[in-house]
N, C-alpha and C positions, 0 to 999 in steps of 0.2 A: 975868544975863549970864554966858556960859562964860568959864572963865580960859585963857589962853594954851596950858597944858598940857592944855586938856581935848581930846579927840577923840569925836567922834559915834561910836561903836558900839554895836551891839544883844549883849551880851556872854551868853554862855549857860551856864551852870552846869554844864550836863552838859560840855560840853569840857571845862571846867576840871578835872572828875573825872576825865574822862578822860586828860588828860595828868598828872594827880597820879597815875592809877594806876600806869603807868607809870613812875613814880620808881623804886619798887623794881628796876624792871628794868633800867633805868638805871644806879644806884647797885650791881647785883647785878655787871654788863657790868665794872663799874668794880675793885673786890675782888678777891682771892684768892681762891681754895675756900676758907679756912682762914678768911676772915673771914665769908662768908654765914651768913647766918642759916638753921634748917632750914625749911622750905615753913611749915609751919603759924606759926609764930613770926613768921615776915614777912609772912604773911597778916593775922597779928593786928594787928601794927604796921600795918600798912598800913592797914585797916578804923579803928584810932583815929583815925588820923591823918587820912585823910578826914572822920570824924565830928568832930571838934574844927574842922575846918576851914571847914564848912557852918555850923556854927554860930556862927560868927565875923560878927555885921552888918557886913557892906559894900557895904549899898543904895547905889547910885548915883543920885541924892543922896546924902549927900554925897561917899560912898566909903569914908574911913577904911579904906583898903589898908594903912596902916599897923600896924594892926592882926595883921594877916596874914601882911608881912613879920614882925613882932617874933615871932608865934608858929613862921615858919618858922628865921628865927634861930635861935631856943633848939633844936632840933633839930640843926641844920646844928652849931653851936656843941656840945652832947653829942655828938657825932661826930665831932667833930677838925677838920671840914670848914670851911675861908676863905672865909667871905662877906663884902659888901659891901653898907650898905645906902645908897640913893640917895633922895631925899624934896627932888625941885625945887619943891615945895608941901606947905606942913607936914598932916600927916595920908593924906596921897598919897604913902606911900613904894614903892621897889620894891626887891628885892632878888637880886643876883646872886650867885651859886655858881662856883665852877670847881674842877673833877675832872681834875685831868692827867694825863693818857693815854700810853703809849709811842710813841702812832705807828703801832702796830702795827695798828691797826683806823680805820675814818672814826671822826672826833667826832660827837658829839649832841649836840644843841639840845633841849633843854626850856622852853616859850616861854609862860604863860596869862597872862591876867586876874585879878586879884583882886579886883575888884569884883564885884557882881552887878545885875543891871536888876530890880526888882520887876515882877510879872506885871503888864499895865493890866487 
């Protein structure tokens, strides 16, 4: 039996890469020149950081996104950056970021899943 917080989705791994790739860009949007990193340096962070990320089990069953949150934390946390982690079911946690912006441009939304569905 599903628990209250669970939701039927088919989650897919490649999105999930996909909008992590895009953190940098995100994170880049957000910075000074004076704080970017140069291309190849944040290419490389970025390539760890999806590889540490994939290898993190959170087959759904059970999930253990908590997992995931805790390794996005220590990141966000090296960085200066206020997160918030949420866990309405222990081992199911998620975690939220916020980047404040001038105003000057629209905000972004960075949104995945952190679980993954095992292939049938």
């Amino acid at each position: 039996m599903k628990d209250k917080h669970f939701v039927d989705t088919i989650a897919c791994p490649m999105t999930l890469l996909k909008q992590l790739a895009l953190l940098p860009l995100a994170l880049a949007a957000t910075v000074s020149s004076a704080q970017q990193l140069p291309p190849a340096q944040s290419a490389a962070e970025t390539t760890t950081f999806l590889r540490d990320l994939v290898r993190i089990d959170t087959q759904n069953p059970p999930g253990n996104e908590s997992e995931v949150a805790l390794y996005i934390a220590e990141i966000l946390k090296h960085e200066g950056i206020p997160y918030e982690l949420l866990e309405p079911v222990p081992g199911r946690a998620s975690i939220v970021a916020r980047l404040k912006g001038t105003g000057a441009k629209q905000p972004i939304l960075l949104l995945a899943h952190e679980d993954v569905v095992p292939k049938a």
